[in-house]
Biotite code that builds the C-alpha atoms (Angstrom):
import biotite.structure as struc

atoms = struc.array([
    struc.Atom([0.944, 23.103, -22.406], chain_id="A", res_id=1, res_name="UNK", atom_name="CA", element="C"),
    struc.Atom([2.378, 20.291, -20.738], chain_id="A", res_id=2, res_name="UNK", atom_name="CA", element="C"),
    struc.Atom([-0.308, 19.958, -18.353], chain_id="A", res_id=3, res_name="UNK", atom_name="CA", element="C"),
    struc.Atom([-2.887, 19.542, -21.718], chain_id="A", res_id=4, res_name="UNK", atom_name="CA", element="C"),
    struc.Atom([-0.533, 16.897, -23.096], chain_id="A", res_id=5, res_name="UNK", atom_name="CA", element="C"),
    struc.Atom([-0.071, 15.281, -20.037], chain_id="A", res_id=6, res_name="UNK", atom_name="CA", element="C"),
    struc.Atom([-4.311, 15.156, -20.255], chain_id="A", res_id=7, res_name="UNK", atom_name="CA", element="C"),
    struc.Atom([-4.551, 14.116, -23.663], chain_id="A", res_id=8, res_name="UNK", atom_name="CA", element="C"),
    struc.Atom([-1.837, 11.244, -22.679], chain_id="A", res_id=9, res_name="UNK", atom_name="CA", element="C"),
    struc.Atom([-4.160, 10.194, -19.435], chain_id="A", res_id=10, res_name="UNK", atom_name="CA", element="C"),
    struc.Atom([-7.195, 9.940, -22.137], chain_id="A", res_id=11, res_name="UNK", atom_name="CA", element="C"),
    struc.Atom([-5.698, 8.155, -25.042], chain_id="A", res_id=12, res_name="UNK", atom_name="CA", element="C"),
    struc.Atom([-4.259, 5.783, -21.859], chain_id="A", res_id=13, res_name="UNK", atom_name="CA", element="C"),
    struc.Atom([-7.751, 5.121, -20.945], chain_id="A", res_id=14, res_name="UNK", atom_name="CA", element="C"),
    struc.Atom([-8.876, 4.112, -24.196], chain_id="A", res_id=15, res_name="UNK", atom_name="CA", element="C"),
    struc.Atom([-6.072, 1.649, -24.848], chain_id="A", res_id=16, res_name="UNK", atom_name="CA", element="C"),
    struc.Atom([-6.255, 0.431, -21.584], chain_id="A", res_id=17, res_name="UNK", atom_name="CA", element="C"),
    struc.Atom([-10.082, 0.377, -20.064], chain_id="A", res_id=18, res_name="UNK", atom_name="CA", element="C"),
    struc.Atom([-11.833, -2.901, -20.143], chain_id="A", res_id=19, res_name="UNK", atom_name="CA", element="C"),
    struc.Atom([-15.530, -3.996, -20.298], chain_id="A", res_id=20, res_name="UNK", atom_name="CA", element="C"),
    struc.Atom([-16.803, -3.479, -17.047], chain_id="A", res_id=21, res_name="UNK", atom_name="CA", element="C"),
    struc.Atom([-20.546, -3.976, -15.357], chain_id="A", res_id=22, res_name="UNK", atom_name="CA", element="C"),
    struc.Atom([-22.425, -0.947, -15.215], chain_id="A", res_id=23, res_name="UNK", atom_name="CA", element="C"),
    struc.Atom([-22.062, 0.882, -12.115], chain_id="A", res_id=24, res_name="UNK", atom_name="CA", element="C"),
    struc.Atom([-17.900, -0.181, -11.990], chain_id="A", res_id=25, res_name="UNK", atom_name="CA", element="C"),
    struc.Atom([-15.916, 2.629, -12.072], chain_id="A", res_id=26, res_name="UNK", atom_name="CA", element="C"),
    struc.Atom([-13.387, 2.116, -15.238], chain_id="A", res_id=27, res_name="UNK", atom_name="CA", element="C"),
    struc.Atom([-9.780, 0.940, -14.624], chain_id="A", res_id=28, res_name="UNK", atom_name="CA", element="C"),
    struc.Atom([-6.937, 2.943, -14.782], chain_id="A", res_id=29, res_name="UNK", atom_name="CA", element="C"),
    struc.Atom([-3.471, 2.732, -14.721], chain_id="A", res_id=30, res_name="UNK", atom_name="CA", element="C"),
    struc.Atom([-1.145, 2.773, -11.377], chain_id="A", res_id=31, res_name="UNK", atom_name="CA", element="C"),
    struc.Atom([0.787, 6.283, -11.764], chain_id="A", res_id=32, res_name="UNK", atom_name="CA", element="C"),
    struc.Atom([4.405, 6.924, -9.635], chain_id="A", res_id=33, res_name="UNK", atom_name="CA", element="C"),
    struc.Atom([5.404, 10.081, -10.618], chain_id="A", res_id=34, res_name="UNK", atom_name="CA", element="C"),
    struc.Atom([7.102, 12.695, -8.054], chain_id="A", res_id=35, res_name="UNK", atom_name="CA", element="C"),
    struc.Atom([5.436, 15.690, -7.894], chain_id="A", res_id=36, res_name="UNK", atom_name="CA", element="C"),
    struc.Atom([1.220, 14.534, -8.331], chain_id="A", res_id=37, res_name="UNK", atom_name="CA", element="C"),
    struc.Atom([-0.296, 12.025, -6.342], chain_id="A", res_id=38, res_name="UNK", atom_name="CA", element="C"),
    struc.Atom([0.362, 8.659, -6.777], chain_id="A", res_id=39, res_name="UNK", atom_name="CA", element="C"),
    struc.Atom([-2.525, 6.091, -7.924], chain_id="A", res_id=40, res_name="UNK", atom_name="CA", element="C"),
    struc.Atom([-1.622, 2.645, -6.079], chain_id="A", res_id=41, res_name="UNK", atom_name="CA", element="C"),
    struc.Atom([-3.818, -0.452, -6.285], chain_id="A", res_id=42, res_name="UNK", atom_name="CA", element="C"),
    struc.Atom([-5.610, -1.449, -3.264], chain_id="A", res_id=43, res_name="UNK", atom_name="CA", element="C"),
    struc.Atom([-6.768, -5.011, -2.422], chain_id="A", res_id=44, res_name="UNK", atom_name="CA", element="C"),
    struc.Atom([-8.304, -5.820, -5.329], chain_id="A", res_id=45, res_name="UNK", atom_name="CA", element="C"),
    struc.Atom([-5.608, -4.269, -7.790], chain_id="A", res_id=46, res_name="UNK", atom_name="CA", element="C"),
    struc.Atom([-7.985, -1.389, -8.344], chain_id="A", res_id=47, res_name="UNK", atom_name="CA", element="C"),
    struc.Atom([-6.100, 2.514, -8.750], chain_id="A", res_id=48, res_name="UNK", atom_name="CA", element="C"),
    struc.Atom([-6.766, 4.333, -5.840], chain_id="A", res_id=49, res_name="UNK", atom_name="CA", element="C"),
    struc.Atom([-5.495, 8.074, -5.735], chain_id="A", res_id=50, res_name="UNK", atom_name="CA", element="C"),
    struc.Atom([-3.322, 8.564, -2.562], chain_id="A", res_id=51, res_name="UNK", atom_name="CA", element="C"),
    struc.Atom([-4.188, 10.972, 0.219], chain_id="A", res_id=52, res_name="UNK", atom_name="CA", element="C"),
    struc.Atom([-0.922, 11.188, 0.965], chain_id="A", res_id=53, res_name="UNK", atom_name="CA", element="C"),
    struc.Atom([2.583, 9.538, -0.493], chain_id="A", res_id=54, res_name="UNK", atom_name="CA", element="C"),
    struc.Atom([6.225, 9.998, -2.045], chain_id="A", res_id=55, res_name="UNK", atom_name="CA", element="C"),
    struc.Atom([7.608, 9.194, -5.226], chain_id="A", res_id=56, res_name="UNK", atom_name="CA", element="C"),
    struc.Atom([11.241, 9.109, -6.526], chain_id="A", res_id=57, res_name="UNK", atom_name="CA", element="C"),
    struc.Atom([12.909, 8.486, -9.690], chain_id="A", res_id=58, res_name="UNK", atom_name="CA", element="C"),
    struc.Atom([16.025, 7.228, -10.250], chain_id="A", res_id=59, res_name="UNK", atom_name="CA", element="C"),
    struc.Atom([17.542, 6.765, -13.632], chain_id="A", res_id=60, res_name="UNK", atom_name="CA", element="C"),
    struc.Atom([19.800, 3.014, -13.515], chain_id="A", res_id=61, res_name="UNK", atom_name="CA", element="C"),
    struc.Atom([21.128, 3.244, -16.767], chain_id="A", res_id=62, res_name="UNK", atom_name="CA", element="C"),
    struc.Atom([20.845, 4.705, -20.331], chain_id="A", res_id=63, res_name="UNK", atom_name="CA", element="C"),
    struc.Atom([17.435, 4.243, -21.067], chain_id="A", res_id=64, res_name="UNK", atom_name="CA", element="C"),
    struc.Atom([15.976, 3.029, -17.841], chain_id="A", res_id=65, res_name="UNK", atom_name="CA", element="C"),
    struc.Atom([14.702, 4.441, -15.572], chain_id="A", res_id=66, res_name="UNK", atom_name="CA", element="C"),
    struc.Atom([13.054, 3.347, -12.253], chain_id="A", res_id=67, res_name="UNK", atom_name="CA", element="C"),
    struc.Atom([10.283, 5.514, -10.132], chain_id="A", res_id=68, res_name="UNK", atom_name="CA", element="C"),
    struc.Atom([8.416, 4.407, -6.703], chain_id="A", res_id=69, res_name="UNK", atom_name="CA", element="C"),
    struc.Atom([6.022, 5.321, -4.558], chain_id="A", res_id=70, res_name="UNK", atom_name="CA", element="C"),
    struc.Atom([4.863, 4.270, -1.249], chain_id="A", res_id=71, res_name="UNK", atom_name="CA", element="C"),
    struc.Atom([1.459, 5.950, -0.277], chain_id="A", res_id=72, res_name="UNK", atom_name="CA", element="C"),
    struc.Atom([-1.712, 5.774, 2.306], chain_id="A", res_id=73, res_name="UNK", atom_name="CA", element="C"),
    struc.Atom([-5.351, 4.992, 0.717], chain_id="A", res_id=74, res_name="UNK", atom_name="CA", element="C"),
    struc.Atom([-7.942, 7.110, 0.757], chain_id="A", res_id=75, res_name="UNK", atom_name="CA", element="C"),
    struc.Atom([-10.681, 5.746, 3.450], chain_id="A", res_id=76, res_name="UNK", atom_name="CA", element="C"),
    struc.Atom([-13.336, 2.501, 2.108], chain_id="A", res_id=77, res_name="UNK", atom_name="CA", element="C"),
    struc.Atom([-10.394, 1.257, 0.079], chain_id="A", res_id=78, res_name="UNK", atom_name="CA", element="C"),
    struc.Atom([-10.386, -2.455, 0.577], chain_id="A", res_id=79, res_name="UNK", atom_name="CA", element="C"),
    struc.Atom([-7.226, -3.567, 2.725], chain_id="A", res_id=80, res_name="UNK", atom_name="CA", element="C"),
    struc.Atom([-5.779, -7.150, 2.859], chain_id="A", res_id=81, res_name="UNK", atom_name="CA", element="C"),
    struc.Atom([-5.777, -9.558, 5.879], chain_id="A", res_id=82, res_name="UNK", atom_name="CA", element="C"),
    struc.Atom([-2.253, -9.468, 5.211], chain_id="A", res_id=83, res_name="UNK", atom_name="CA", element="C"),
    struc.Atom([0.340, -8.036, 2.794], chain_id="A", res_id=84, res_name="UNK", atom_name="CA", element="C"),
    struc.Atom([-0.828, -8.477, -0.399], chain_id="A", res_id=85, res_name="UNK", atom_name="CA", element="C"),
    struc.Atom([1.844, -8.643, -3.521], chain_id="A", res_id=86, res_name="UNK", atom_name="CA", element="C"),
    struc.Atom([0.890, -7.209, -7.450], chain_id="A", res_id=87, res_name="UNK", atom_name="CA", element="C"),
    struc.Atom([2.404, -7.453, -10.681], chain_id="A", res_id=88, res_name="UNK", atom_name="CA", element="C"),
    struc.Atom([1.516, -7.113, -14.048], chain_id="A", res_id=89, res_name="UNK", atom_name="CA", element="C"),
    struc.Atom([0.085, -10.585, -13.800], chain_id="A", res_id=90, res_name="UNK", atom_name="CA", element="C"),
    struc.Atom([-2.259, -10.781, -11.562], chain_id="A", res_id=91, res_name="UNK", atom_name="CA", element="C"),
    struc.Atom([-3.886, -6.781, -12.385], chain_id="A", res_id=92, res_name="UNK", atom_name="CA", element="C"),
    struc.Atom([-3.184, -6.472, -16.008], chain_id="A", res_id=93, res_name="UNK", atom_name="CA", element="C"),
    struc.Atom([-3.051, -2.679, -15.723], chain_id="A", res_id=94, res_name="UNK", atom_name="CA", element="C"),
    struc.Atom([0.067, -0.556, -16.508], chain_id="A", res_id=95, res_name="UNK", atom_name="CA", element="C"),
    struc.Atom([2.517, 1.559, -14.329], chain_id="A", res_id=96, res_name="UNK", atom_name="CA", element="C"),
    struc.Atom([3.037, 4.956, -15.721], chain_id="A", res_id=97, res_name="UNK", atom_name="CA", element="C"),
    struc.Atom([5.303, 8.186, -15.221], chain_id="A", res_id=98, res_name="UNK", atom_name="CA", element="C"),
    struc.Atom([6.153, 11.405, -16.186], chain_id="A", res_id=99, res_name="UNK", atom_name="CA", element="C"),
    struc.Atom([9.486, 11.339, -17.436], chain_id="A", res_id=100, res_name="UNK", atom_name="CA", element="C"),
    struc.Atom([9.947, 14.864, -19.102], chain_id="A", res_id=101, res_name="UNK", atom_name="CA", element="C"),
    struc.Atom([7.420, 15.468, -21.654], chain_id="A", res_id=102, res_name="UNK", atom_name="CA", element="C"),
    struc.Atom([6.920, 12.061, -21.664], chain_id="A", res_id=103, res_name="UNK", atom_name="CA", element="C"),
    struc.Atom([4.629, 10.048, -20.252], chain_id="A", res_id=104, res_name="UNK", atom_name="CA", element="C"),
    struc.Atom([6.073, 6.550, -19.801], chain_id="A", res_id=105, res_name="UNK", atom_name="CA", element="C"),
    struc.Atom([4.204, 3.191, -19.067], chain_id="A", res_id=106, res_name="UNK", atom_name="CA", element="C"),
    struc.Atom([5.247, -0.433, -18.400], chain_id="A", res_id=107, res_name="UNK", atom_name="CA", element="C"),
    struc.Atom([4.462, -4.070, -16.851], chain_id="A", res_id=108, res_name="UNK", atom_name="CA", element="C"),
    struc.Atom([7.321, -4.484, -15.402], chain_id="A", res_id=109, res_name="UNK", atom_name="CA", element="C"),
    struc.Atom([6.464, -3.182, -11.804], chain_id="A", res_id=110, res_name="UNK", atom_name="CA", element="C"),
    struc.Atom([5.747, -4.753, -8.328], chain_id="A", res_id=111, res_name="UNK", atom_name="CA", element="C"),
    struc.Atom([3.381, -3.865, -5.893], chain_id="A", res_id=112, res_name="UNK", atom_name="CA", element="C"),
    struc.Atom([2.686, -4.009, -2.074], chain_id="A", res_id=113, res_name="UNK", atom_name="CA", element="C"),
    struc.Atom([-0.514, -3.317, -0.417], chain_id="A", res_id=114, res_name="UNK", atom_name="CA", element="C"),
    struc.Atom([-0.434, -3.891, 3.526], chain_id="A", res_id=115, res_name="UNK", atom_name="CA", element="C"),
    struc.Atom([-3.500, -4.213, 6.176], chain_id="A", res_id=116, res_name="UNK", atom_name="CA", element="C"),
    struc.Atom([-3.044, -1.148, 7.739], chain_id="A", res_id=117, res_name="UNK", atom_name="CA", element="C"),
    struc.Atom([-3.789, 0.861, 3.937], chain_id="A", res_id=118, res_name="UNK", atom_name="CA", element="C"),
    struc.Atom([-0.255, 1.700, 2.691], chain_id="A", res_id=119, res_name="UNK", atom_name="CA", element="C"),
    struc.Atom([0.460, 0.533, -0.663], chain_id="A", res_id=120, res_name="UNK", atom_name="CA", element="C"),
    struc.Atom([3.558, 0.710, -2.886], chain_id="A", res_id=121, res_name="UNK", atom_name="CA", element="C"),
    struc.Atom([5.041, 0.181, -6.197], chain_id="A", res_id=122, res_name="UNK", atom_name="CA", element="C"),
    struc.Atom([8.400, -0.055, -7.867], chain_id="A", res_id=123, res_name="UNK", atom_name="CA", element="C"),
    struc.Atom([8.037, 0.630, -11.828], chain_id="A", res_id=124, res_name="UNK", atom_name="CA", element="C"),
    struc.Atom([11.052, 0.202, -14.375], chain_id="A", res_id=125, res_name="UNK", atom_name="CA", element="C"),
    struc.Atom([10.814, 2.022, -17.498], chain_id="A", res_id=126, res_name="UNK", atom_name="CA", element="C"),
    struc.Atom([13.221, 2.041, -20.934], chain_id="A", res_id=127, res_name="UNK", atom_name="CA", element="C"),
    struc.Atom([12.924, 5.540, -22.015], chain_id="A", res_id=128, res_name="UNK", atom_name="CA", element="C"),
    struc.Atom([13.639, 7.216, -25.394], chain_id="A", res_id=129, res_name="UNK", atom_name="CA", element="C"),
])
């Protein structure tokens, strides 16, 4: 059950959250740090790449908030910087989300990493109900 909420969540994201794109562009998505499922970290161009490999934590910092990171590799033909590349909300207008529960959390307060050698990371803060 949680796994078909979690679903329906990821959709109704998606619809509040794709833009127009040019045909052939894959839609965007939203950056996801979550422990326990693969992380989706922006590459180069601030575009959500599913990990092949990476660790997220959660920590909560006070009574509603709650902070989760991830620091992950890219899968292979993701496009690397020259050198270390900083995100925010900003620059990729795409959400961070979480599960936190049986909720699924999002926000734009986050910052992100991406280095040359195809590691990427983000820190996400999140006020939770």
């Amino acid at each position: 059950m949680k796994r078909l909420s979690l679903i329906l969540m990821m959709i109704f994201l998606l619809s509040l959250t794709a833009s127009a794109t040019s045909a052939g562009t894959p839609p965007t998505l939203v950056y996801l740090a979550s422990p326990g499922q693969p992380c989706q970290l922006p590459d180069a161009t601030g575009q959500p790449q599913q990990t092949i490999e990476s660790k997220a934590e959660m920590t909560e910092v006070a009574e509603h908030s709650v902070q989760a990171s991830c620091v992950g590799i890219l899968p292979e033909g993701s496009v690397q910087p020259s050198s270390p590349l900083k995100l925010s909300y900003s620059e990729t207008k795409l959400f961070c989300a979480t599960q936190y529960g049986d909720e699924l959390l999002l926000t734009k307060s986050y910052g992100a990493t991406v280095l040359p050698d195809g590691t990427a990371e983000i820190n996400c803060t999140f006020r939770s109900m």
